[in-house]
Residue frames as qw, qx, qy, qz and C-alpha x, y, z in Angstrom:
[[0.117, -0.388, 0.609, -0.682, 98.46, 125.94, 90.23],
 [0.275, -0.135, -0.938, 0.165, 97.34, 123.12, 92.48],
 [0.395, -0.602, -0.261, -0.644, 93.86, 124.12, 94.04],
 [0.065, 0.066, -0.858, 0.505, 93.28, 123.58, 97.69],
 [0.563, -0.485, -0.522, -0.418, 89.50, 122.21, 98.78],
 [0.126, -0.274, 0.667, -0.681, 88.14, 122.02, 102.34],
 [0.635, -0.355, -0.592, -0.345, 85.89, 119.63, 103.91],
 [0.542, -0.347, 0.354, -0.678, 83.87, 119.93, 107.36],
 [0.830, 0.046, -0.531, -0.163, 84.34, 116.28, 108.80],
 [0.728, -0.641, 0.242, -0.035, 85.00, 114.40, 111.86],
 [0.087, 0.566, -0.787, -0.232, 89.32, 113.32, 110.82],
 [0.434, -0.213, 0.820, -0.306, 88.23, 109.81, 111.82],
 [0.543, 0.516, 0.490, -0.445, 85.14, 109.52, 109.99],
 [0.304, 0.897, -0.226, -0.225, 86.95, 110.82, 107.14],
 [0.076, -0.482, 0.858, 0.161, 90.24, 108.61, 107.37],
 [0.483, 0.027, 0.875, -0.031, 87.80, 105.63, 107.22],
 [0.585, 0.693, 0.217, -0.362, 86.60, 107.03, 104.29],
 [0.151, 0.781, -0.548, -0.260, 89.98, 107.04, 102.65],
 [0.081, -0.486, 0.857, 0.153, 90.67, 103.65, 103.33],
 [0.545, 0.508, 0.660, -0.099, 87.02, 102.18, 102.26],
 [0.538, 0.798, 0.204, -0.177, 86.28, 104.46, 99.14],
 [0.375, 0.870, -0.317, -0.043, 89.97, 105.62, 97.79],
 [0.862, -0.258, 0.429, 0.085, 92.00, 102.07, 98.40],
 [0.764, 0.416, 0.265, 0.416, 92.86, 101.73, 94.51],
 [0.357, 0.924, -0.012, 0.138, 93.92, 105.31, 94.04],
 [0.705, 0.355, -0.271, 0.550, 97.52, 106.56, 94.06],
 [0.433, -0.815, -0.353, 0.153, 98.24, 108.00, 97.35],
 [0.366, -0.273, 0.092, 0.885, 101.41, 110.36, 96.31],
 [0.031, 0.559, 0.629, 0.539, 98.19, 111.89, 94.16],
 [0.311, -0.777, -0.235, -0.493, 96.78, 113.53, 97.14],
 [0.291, 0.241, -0.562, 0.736, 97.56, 115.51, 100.72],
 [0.520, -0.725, -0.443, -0.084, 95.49, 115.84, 103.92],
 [0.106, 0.285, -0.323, 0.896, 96.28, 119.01, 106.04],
 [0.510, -0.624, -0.380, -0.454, 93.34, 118.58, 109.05],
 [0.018, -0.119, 0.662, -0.740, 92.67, 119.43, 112.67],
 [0.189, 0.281, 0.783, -0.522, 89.74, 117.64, 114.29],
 [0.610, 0.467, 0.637, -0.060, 87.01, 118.54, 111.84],
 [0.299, 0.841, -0.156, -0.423, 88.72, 120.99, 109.36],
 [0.679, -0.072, 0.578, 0.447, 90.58, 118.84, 106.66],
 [0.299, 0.698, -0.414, -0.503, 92.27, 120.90, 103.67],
 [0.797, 0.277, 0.490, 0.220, 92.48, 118.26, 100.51],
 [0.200, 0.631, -0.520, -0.540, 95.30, 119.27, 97.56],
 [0.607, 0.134, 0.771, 0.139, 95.45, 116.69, 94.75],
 [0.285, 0.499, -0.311, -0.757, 96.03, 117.37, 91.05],
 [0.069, -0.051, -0.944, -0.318, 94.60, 114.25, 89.82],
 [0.365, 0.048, -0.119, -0.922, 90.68, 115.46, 88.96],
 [0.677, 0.013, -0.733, -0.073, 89.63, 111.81, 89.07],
 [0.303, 0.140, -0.633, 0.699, 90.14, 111.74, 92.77],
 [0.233, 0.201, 0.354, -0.883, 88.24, 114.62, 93.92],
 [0.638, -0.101, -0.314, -0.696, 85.46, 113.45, 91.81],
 [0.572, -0.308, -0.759, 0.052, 85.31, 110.07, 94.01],
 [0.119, -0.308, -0.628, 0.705, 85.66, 112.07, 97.51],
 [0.381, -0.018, -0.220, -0.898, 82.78, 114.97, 95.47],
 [0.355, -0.127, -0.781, -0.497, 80.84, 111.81, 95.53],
 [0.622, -0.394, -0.659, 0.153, 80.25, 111.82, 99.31],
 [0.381, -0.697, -0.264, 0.547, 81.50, 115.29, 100.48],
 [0.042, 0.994, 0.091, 0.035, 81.38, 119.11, 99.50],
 [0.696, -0.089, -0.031, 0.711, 84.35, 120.14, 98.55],
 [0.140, -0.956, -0.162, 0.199, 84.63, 123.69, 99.32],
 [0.573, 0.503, -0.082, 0.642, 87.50, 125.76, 97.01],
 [0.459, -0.876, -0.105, 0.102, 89.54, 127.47, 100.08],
 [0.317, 0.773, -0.535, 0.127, 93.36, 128.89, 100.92],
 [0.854, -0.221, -0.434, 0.183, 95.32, 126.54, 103.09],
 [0.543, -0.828, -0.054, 0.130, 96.04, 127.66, 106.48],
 [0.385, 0.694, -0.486, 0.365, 99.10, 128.85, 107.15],
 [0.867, -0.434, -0.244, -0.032, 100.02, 126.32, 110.04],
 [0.543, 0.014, -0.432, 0.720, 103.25, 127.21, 111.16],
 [0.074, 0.202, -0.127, 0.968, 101.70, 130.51, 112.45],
 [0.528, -0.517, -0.434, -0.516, 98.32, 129.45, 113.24],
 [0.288, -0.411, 0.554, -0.664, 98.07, 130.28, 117.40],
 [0.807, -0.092, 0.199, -0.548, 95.88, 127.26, 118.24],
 [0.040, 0.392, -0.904, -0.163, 98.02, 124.56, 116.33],
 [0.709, 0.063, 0.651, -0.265, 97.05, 121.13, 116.32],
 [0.644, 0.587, -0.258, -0.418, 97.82, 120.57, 112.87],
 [0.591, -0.240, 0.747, 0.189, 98.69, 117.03, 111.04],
 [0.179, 0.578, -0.643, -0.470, 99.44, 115.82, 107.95],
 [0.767, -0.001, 0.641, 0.004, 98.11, 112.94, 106.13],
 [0.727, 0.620, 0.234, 0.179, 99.23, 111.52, 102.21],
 [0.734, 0.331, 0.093, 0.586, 101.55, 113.20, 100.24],
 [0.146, -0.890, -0.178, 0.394, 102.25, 116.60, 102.52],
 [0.310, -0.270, 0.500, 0.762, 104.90, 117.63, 100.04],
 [0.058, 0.490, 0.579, 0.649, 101.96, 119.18, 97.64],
 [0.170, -0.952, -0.235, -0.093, 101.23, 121.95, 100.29],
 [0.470, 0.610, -0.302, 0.562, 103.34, 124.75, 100.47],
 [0.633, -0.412, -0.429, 0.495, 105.38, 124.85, 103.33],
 [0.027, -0.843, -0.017, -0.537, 104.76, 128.70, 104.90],
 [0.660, -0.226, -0.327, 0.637, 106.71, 130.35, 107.27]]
């Protein structure tokens, strides 16, 4: 089973991390589930999470259940098809 991490980050701050530090990597490898500074990370490629580990706390969490979450504002970056879709 596919773990799910969390990191405490501005999205922004964070996206420009993706496209400076994780350029080479395969991007159907990994999903981004975030709202303003909450950003869920799935990814089964262990290689990965050791480059983002290298710069941010990855924190072993569940993933929200966004269709149901009262506040919303969820989005989706990478490969959203590796979080499960709840309902």
């Amino acid at each position: 089973m596919m773990k799910t991490y969390k990191v405490i980050e501005d999205w922004s701050t964070f996206q420009q991390f993706i496209v400076t530090d994780l350029n080479q990597i395969d991007k159907n490898s990994i999903g981004f589930l975030y709202r303003k500074t909450e950003i869920y990370i799935r990814c089964h490629e262990e290689s990965i999470l050791n480059l983002i580990r290298k710069k941010y706390t990855l924190t072993p969490g569940e993933q929200p259940n966004y269709a149901l979450d009262k506040e919303g504002g969820w989005l989706f970056a990478g490969n959203t098809q590796l979080f499960d879709i709840i309902f």
